[in-house]
C-alpha positions as CSV (number, residue, x, y, z in Angstrom):
1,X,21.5,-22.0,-41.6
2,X,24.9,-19.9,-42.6
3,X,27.6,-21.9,-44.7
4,X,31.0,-21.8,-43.4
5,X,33.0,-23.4,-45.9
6,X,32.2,-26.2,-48.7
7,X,34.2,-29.2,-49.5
8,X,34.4,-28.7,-53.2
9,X,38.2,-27.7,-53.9
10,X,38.5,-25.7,-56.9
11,X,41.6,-27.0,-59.7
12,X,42.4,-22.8,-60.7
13,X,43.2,-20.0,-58.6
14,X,40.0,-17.6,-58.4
15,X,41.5,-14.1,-59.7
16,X,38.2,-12.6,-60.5
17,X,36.5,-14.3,-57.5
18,X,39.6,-12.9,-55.3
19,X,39.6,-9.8,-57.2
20,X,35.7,-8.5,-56.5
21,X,36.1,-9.5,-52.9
22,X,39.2,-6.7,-52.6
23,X,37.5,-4.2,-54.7
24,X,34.2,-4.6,-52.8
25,X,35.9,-4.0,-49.4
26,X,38.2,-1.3,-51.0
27,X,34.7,0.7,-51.3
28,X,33.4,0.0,-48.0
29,X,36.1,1.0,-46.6
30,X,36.4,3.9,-48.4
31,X,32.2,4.5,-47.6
32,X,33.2,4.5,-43.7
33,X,35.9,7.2,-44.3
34,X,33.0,9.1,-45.2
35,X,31.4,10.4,-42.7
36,X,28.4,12.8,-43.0
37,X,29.2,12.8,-47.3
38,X,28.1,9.1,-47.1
39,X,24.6,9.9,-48.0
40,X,25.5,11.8,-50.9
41,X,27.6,9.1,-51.8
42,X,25.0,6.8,-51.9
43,X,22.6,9.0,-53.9
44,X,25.2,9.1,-56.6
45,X,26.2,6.0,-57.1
46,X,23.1,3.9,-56.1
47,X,20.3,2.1,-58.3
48,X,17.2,4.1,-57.7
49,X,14.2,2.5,-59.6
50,X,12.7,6.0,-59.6
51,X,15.6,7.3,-61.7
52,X,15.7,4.6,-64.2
53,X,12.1,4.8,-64.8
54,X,12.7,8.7,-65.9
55,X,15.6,7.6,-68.1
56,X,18.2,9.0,-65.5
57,X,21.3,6.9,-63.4
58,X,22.0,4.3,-66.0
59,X,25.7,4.1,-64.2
60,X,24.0,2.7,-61.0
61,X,23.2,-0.8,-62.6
62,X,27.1,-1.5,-62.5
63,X,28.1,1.0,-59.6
64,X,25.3,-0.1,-57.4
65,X,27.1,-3.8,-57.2
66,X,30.6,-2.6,-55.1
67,X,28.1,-0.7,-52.6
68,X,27.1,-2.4,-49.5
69,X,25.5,-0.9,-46.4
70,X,26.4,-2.1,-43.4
71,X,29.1,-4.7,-42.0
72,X,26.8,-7.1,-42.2
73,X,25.8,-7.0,-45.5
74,X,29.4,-7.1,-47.1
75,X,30.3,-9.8,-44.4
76,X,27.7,-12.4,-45.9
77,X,27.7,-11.3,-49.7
78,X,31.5,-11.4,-49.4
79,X,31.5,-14.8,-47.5
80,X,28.9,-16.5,-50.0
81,X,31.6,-15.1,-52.7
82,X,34.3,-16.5,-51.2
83,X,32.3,-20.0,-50.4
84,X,30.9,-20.8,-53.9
85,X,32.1,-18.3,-56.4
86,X,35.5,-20.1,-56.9
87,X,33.9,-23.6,-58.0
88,X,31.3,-21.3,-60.3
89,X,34.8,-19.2,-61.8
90,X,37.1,-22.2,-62.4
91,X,34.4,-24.0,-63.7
92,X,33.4,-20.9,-66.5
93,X,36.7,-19.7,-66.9
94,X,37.7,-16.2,-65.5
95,X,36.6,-13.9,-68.1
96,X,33.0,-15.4,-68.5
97,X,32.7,-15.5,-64.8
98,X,33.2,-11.9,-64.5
99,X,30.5,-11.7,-67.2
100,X,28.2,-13.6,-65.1
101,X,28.7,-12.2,-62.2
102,X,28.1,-8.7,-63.8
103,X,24.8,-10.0,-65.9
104,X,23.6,-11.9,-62.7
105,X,23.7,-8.4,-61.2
106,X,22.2,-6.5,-63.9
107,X,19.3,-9.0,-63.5
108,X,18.6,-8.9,-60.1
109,X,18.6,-5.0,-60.3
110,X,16.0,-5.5,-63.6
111,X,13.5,-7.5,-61.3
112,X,13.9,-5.0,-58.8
113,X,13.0,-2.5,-61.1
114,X,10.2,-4.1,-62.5
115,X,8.6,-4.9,-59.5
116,X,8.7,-1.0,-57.8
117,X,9.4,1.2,-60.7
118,X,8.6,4.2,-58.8
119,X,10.4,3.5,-55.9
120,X,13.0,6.2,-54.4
121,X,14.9,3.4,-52.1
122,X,18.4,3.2,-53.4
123,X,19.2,-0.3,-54.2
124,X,22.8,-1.3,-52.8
125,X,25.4,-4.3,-52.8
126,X,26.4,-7.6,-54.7
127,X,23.3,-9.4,-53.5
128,X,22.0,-9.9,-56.9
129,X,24.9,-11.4,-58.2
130,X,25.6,-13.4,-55.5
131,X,22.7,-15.1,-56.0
132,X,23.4,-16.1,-59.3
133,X,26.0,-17.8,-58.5
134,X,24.4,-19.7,-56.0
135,X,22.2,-20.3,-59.1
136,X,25.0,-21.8,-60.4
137,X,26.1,-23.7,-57.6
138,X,23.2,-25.4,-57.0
139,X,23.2,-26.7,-60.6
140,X,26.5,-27.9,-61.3
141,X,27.5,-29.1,-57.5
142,X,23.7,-29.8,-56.1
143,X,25.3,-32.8,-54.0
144,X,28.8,-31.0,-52.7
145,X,29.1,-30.6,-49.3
146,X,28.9,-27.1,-47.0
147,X,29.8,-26.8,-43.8
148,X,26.9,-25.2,-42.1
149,X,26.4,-23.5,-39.0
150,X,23.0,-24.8,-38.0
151,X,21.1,-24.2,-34.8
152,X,19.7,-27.1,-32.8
153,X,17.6,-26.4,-29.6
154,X,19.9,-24.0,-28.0
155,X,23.3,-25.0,-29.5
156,X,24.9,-24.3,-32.7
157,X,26.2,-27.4,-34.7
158,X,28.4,-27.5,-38.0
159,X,26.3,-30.0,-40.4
160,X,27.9,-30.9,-43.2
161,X,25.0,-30.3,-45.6
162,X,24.6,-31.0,-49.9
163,X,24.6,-28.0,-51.4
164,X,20.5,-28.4,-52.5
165,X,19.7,-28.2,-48.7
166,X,21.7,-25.1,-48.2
167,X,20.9,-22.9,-51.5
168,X,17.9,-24.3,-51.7
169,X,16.9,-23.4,-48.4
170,X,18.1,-19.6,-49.3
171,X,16.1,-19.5,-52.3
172,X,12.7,-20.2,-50.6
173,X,13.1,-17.8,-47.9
174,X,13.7,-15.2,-50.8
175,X,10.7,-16.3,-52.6
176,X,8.5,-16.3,-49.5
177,X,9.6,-12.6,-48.6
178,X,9.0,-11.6,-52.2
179,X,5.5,-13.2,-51.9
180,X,4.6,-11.7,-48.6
181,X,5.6,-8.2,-50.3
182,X,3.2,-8.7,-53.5
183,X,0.7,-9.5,-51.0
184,X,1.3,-6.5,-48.6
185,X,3.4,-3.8,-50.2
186,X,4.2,-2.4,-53.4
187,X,7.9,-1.5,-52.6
188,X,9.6,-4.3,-53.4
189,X,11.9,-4.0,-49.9
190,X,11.2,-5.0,-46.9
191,X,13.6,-4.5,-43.3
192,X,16.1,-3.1,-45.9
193,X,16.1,-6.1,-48.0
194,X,15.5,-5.8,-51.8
195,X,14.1,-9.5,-52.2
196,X,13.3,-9.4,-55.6
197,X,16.9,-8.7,-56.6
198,X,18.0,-11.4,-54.9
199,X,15.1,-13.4,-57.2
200,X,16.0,-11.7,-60.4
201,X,19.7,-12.6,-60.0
202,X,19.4,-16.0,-59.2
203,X,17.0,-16.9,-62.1
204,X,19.8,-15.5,-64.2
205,X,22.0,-17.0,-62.9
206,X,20.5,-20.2,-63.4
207,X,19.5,-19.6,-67.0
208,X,23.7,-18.5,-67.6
209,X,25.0,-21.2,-66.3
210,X,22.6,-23.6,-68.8
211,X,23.9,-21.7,-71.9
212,X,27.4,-20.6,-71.4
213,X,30.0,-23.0,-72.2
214,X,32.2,-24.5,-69.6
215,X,35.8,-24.9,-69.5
216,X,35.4,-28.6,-68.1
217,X,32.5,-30.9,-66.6
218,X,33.4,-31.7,-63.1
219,X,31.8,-33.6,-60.7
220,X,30.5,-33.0,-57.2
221,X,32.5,-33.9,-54.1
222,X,31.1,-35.7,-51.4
């Protein structure tokens, strides 16, 4: 399934939301200007588990975020951002969303951590936070409608689906990956995928969005 749009119009312009999209394709871009330093780039401002268990790269838990690596990757981070981050901003406000967004983060790359301390694999992009949100999504807007890309047989149909099919969907897949890697490897990543990351950030997420305040209750669309 891949979520093309919801139907959950937000009531205040999404600075912050807007704002991390720019500044995370600002860096790619910059990444692809690169060239052969792009390595070295990632070395210094990636999250490398090994590191933080020696006390060393504290800076990567923040930098790590704004680096993706591929077209791909930004593409779907950046279009989940776009999709539900909005609803989850104008419904926290826009300086405790940035705060979320940046904890939700932090907690993805803790679980990471935890689960392959010694691991040399830089850890790279917004997945962990954009899984919070999703978090977040799912609890305050578990009935709103996405648009979603589904395929049926051979064709590819837009569903309109509640937002508990879609996430929820997303979330099981991550927890069966992380699963299959607890059962088979010790790294923690598998096909270039950090899975527990994308665990870690929506559990905080989730927990956040209980315990913040909100600016106002709202209601899901239909």
């Amino acid at each position: 399934m891949f979520p093309l749009y919801d139907e959950n119009p937000s009531k205040t312009f999404p600075f912050i939301t807007i704002s991390l999209i720019i500044i995370n394709i600002g860096i790619f871009i910059n990444e692809i200007s690169l060239g052969s330093n792009l390595h070295q780039f990632i070395q210094a401002y990636a999250l490398i588990p090994f590191n933080i268990s020696n006390g060393q790269g504290y800076l990567g838990f923040i930098t790590s975020m704004f680096i993706h690596g591929g077209f791909f990757h930004i593409f779907g981070n950046m279009l989940y951002l776009w999709i539900f981050g909005n609803n989850i901003e104008d419904t926290l406000g826009h300086f405790k969303f940035f705060l979320f967004y940046i904890l939700c983060g932090l907690g993805g790359s803790l679980a990471q951590i935890i689960v392959s301390p010694n691991s040399q694999t830089p850890i790279i992009g917004a997945s962990g936070a954009i899984a919070g949100v999703l978090a977040a999504y799912l609890i305050m807007f578990p009935t709103a409608r996405i648009a979603t890309l589904v395929p049926i047989f051979l064709f590819l149909q837009v569903i309109r689906l509640p937002a508990i099919l879609v996430i929820g969907f997303w979330i099981v897949v991550q927890f069966l990956n992380g699963i299959a890697l607890i059962n088979g490897q010790t790294t923690g990543v598998s096909e270039g995928v950090a899975w527990f990351a994308h665990i870690g950030g929506f559990l905080t997420g989730a927990v956040l969005i209980l315990i913040l305040p909100k600016k106002r209750r709202r209601n899901s669309y239909f």
